[in-house]
C-alpha positions as a printed Julia matrix, in Angstrom:
194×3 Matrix{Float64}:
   0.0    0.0     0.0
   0.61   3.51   -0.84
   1.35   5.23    2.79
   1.5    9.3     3.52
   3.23   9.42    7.13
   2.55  12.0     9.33
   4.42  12.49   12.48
   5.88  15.43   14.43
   8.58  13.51   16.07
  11.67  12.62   13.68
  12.82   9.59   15.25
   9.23   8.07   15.88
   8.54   8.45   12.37
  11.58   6.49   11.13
  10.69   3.49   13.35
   7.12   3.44   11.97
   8.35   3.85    8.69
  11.33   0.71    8.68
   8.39  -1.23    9.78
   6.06  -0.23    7.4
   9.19  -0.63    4.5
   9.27  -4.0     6.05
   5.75  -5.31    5.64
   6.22  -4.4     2.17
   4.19  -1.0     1.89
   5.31   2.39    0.03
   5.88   5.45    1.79
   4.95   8.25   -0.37
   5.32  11.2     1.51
   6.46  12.05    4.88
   4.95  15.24    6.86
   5.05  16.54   10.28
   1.8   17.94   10.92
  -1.69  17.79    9.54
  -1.42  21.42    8.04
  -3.11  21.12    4.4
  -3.78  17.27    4.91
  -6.62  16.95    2.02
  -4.06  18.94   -0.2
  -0.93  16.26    0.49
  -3.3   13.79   -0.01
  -4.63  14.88   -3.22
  -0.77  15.24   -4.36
   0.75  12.13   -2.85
  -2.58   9.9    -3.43
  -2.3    7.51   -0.61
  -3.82   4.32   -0.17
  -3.53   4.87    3.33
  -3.05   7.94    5.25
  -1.03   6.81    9.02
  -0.97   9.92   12.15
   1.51   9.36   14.88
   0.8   12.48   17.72
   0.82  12.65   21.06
  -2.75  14.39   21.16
  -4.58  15.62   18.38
  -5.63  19.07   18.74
  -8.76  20.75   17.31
  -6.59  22.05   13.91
  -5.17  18.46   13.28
  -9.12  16.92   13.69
 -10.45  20.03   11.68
  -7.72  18.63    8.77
  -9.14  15.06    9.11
 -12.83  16.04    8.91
 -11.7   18.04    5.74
 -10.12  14.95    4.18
 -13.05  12.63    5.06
 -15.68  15.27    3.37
 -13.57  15.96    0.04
 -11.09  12.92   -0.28
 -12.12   9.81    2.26
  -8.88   7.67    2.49
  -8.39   5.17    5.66
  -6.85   7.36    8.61
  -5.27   5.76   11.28
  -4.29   7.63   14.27
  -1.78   6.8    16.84
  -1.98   8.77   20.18
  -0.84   8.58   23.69
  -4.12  10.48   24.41
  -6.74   8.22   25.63
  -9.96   9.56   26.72
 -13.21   8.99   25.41
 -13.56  12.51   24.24
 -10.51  12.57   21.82
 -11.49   9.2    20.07
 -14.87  10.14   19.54
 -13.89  13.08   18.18
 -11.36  11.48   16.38
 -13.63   9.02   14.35
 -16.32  11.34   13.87
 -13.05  13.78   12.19
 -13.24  10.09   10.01
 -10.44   8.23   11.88
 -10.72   4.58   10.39
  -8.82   3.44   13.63
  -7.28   5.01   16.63
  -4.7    3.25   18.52
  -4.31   4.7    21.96
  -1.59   2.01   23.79
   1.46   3.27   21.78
   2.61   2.2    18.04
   4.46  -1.39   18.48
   5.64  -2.15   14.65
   4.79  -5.96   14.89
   1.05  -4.55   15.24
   0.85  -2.31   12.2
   0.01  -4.84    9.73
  -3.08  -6.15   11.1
  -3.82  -2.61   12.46
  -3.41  -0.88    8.94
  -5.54  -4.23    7.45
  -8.34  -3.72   10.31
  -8.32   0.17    9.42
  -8.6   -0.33    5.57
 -11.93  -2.77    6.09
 -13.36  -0.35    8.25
 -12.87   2.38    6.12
 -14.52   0.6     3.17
 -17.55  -0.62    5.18
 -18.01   2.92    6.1
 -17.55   4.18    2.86
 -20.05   1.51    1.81
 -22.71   2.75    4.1
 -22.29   6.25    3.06
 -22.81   5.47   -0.31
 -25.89   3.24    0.19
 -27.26   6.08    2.79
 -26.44   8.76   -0.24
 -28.38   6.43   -2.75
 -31.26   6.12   -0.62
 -31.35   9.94    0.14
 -31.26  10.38   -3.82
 -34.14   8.09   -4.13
 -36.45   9.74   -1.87
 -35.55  13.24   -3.14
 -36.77  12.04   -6.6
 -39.83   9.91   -5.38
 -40.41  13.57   -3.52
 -40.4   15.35   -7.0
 -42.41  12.23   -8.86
 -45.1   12.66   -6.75
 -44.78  16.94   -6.75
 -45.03  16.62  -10.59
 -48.02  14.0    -9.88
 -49.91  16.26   -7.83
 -50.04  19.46  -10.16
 -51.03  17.14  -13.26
 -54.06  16.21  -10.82
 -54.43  19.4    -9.58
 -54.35  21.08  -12.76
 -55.58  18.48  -15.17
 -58.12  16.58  -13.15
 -56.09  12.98  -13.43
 -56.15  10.76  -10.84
 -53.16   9.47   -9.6
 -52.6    6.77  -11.75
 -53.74   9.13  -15.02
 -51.17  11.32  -14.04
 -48.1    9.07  -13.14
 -48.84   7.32  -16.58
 -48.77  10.72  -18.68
 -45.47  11.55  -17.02
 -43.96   7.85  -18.02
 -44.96   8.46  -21.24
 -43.58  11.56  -21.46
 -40.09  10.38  -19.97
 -40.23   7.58  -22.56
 -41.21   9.75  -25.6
 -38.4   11.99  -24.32
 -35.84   9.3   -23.65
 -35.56  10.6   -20.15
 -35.55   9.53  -16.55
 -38.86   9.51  -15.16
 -37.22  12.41  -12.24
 -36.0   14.43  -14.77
 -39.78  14.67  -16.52
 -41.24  15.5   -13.28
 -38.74  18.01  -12.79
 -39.62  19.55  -16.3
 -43.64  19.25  -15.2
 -42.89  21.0   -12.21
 -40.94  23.87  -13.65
 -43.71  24.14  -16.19
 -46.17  24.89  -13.78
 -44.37  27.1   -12.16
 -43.46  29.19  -15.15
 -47.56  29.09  -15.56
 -48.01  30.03  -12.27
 -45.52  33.05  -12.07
 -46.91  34.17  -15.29
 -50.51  34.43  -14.17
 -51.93  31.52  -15.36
């Protein structure tokens, strides 16, 4: 795997990175804070993105919640902090996994592999929960554009929802995008005093 290292101590960093050279992964860029994270990850396009910090501050989980929104990679965060507080705030910055006892190099590999899985399972869930969101936005908009065809054409439901598939097919369009055009219609009819 493709790994951007970030840690602010020198020496730290080069033990985490002979072990990850040893397990067989890439280091592609080295950094010593969080500054710009989503930026170095756009550049160095990690597989994996690895934090070593003695206690992430509000700036460092301010650059993680920036890289989950605009360029989700797998995070994992090793810190000698250990409350409650600073994970949770951690994974909902999109840590994939925060490691609080220390970084022991015989641990990363399963660590990184646990990490990676998570990371895809949530990505998996967002994009399922994104779908779904979609979905009822459109149904919202089918049945809009069903309503003013009843409203303003006397069809029932079914009348209506059968002139719009027609339309879509006629069209060659998505039945959402023919509502949409139905419902901007009427409202151009509407504003113009009709």
């Amino acid at each position: 795997m493709r790994v951007l290292l970030i840690d602010e101590e020198p020496g730290r960093a080069a033990i985490l990175e002979r072990a990850l050279l040893d397990i067989g992964h890439e280091i592609v860029g080295k950094l010593n804070s969080t500054h710009k994270l989503a930026e170095h990850v756009a550049a160095f396009a990690p597989d994996v993105v690895i934090v070593d910090i003695d206690s992430p501050d509000r700036d460092c989980l301010e650059n993680m919640a920036v890289l989950s929104r605009d360029n989700p990679k797998p995070v994992i965060l090793f810190s000698d902090e250990d409350s409650e507080t600073s994970i949770t705030q951690a994974i909902k910055a999109g840590v994939s996994a925060y490691v609080a006892d220390g970084m022991a190099p015989e641990r990363i590999k399963p660590i990184i592999q646990v990490a990676v899985a998570r990371f895809r399972e949530f990505q998996a869930l967002r994009t399922e929960l994104q779908k779904t969101r979609d979905q009822l936005a459109d149904r919202k908009l089918i049945d809009k554009a069903k309503g003013l065809l009843m409203k303003h054409r006397s069809f029932n439901e079914e009348q209506a929802y059968h002139a719009m598939r027609k339309l879509a097919m006629e069209r060659n369009q998505r039945l959402v995008d023919t509502a949409r055009n139905v419902i901007e219609v009427f409202n151009m009819l509407d504003g113009g005093g009709v």
